[in-house]
C-alpha positions in Angstrom: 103.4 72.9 -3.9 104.4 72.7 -0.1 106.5 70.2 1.2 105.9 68.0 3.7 103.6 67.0 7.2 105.2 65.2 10.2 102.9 64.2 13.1 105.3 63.1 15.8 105.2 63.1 19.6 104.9 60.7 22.5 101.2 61.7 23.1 97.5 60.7 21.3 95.4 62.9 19.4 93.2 62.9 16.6 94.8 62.7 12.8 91.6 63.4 11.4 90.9 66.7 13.6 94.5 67.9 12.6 93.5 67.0 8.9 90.0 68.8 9.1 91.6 71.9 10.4 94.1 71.9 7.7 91.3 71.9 5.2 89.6 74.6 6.3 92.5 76.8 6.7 94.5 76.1 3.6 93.7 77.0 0.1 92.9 75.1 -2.3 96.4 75.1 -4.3 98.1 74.8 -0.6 96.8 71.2 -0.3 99.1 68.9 -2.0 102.1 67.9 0.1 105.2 65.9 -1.7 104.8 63.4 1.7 103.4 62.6 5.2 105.5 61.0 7.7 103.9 59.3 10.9 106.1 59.2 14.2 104.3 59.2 16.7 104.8 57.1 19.3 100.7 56.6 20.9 98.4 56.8 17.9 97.7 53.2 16.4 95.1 54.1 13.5 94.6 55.8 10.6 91.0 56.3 10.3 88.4 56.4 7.5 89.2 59.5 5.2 92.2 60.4 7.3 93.5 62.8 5.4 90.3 64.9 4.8 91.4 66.8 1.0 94.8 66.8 1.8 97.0 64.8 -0.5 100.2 63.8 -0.9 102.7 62.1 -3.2 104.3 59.5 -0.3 103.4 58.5 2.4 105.7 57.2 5.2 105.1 55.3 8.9 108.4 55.0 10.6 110.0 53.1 12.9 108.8 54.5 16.3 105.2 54.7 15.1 102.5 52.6 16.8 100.2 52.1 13.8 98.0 49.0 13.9 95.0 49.5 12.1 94.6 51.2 8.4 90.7 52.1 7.5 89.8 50.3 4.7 89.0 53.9 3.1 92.1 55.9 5.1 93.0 57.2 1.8 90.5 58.3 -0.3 91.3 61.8 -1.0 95.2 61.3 -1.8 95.0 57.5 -3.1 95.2 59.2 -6.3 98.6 60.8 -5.8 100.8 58.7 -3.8 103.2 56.8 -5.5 105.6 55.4 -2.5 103.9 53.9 0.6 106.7 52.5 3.4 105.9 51.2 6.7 109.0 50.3 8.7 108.8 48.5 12.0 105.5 48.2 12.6 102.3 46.5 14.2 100.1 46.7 11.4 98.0 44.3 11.0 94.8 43.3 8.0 91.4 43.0 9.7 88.7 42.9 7.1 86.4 44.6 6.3 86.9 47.6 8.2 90.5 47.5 8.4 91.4 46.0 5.2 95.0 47.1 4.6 95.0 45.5 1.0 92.1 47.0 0.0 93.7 50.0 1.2 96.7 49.9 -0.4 95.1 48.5 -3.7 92.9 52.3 -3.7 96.2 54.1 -4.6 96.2 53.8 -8.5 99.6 55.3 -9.0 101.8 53.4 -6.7 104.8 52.3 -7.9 106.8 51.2 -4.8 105.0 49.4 -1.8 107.6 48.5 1.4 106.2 47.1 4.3 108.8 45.7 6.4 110.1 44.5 9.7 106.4 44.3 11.3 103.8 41.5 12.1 101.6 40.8 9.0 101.4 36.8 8.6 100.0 36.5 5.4 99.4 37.6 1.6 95.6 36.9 1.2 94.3 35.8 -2.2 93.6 38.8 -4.5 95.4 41.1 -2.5 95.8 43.7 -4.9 92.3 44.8 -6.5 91.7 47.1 -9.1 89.9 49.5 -6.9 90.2 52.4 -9.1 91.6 50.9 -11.8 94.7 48.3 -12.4 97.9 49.9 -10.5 99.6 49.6 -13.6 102.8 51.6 -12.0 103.2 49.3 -9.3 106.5 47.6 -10.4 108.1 47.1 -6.6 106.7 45.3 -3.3 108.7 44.4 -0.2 107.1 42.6 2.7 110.8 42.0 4.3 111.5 40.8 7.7 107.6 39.8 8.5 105.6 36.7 9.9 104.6 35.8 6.5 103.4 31.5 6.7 101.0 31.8 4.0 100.6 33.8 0.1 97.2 33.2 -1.2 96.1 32.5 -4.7 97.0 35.1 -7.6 97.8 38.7 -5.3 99.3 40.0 -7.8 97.0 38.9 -11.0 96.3 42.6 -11.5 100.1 43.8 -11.6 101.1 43.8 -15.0 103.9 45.8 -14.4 105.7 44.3 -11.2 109.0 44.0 -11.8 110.1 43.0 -8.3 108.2 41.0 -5.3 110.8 40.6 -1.9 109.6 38.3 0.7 112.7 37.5 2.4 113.4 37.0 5.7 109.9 35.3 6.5 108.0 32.1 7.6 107.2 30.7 3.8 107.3 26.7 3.9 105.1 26.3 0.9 104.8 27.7 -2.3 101.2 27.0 -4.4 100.8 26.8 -7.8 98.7 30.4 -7.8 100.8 32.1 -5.8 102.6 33.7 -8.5 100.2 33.5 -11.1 99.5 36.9 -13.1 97.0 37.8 -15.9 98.7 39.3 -18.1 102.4 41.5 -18.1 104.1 44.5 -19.5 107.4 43.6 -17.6 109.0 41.1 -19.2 111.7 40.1 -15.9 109.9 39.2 -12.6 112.5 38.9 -9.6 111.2 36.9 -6.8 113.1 36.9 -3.4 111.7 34.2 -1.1 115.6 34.2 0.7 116.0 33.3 4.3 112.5 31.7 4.3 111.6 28.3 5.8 111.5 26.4 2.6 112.9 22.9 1.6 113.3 20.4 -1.5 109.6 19.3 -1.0 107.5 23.2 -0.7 106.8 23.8 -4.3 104.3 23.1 -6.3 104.6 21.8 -9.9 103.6 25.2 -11.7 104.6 27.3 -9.0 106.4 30.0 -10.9 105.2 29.4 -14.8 102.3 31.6 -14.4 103.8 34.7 -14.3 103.7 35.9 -17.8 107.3 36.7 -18.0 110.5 35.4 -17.2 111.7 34.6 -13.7 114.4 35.0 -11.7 114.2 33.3 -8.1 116.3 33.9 -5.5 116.1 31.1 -3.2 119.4 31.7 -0.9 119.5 31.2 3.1 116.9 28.3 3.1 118.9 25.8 4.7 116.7 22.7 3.7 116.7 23.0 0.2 119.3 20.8 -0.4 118.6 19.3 -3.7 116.0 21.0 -6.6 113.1 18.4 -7.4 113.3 17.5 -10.8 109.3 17.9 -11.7 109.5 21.3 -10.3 112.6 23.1 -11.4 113.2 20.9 -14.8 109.8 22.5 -15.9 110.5 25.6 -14.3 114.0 26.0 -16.6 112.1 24.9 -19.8 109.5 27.1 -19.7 111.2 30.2 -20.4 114.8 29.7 -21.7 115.3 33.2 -19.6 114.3 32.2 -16.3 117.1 31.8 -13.5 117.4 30.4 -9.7 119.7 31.5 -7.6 120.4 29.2 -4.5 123.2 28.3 -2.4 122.4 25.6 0.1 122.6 22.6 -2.4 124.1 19.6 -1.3 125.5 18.8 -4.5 126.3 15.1 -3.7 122.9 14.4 -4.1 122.0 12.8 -6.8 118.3 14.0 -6.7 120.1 17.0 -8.4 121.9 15.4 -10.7 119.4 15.6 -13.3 120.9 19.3 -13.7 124.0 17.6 -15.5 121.7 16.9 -18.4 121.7 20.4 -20.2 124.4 23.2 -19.9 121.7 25.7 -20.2 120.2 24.4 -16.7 123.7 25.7 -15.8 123.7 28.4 -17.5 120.3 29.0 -15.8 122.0 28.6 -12.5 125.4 30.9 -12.9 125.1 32.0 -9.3 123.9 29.0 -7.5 126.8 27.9 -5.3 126.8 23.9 -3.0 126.3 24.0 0.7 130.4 23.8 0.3 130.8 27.0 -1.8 131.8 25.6 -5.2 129.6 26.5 -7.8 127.0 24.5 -8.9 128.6 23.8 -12.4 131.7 22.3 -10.8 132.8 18.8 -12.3 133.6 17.5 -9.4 129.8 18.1 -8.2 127.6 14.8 -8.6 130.6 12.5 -9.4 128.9 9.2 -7.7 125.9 9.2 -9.2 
């Protein structure tokens, strides 16, 4: 197998000319790569059938690439192989049909680790991930860190039994729905969910926001400086659903006494060992609560 393709430079040209040549040149055996990395600085889409026969097992957009647009059908000679798709600092964008970056990442049927990160993307439609060709029953990590994220759409992952890990840190989530989590059915039986450093408060969940997912939960809810207390129909529900499930969250104010309802069960704070008060005591401190 050869080993990798780079196309870099400060200048535009066409991927699917270079990709076409390659083709024709290379044999058979000669045409699977281990991964392609995109630098260059100009070219801003990957059109349909980029990649002509060529395939590889990764697939990498960096930092100084100008990437925008991903054809709906950019990958359908390799979306068979690659495993690891990772876009880092980009402009990419969804603009359906013909640039449907879900679609286009829901084509690769044996990815197991999707990062998209530090870009522009604003939202998570409903029934992101499809089963194009086939549930990605590999998939088991997805990162959309550091984005404009305001909205996740009902059920994107339904079709992911085996995610293991969802990161949306570091975005512009205010609300959470009762879908947004919701999955058909699992093989994973933990689902970590990182919605840190977000722009969530007491008031942005739904009831069944996270007792959907088929497994247990762990949410990490740190750096959102407006949840200060954990609303009682939400969380009370969420911790008695699956003995297993934990939050993690450290902006409590733990005078509140719209969390004092926690007091009621040691597993609740058992459920909570990492949650810390806006003051840095942990949650489970006596002192916590003492006026109510």
């Amino acid at each position: 197998m050869a080993k990798v393709i780079e196309c870099g430079g400060n200048t535009e040209y066409s991927l699917k000319q270079v990709f076409q040549s390659l083709s024709n040149n290379l044999k058979d055996e000669e045409k699977n790569f281990y991964y392609f990395k995109l630098t260059n600085t100009v070219i801003n889409q990957l059109p349909d059938n980029t990649f002509e026969d060529i395939t590889f097992g990764s697939i990498f957009i960096t930092e100084e690439s100008a990437l925008k647009h991903i054809n709906t059908h950019a990958f359908t000679a390799t979306n068979h192989r690659v495993e690891k798709f990772s876009a880092e600092g980009n402009n990419l964008e969804n603009n359906p049909p013909v640039n449907d970056l879900f679609i286009a990442l829901s084509s690769m049927n044996n990815l197991w680790q999707l990062s998209i990160a530090n870009g522009k993307l604003t939202e998570i439609p409903s029934d992101a991930f499809q089963p194009i060709n086939g549930p990605q029953k590999s998939l088991n990590y997805i990162s959309f860190y550091n984005m404009q994220i305001t909205k996740i759409g009902d059920r994107p992952s339904w079709n992911l039994p085996s995610l293991k890990s969802i990161q949306l840190g570091k975005n512009k989530l205010n609300f959470i729905s009762s879908r947004a989590f919701e999955m058909k059915s699992r093989t994973a039986e933990l689902l970590e969910i990182h919605l840190d450093s977000n722009q969530l408060n007491s008031t942005s969940f739904e009831i069944e926001a996270f007792l959907n997912t088929q497994s247990s939960v762990h949410l990490i809810l740190k750096n959102n400086t407006h949840v200060t207390y954990l609303d009682e129909k939400v969380f009370k529900t969420f911790f008695n659903n699956n003995p297993q499930n934990k939050l993690t969250v450290d902006t409590l104010d733990c005078d509140d006494c719209k969390s004092n309802w926690l007091k009621e069960n040691n597993k609740y704070m058992e459920q909570m060992a990492e949650s810390t008060c806006i003051t840095k005591k942990n949650v489970s401190d006596k002192t916590n609560f003492l006026q109510c």
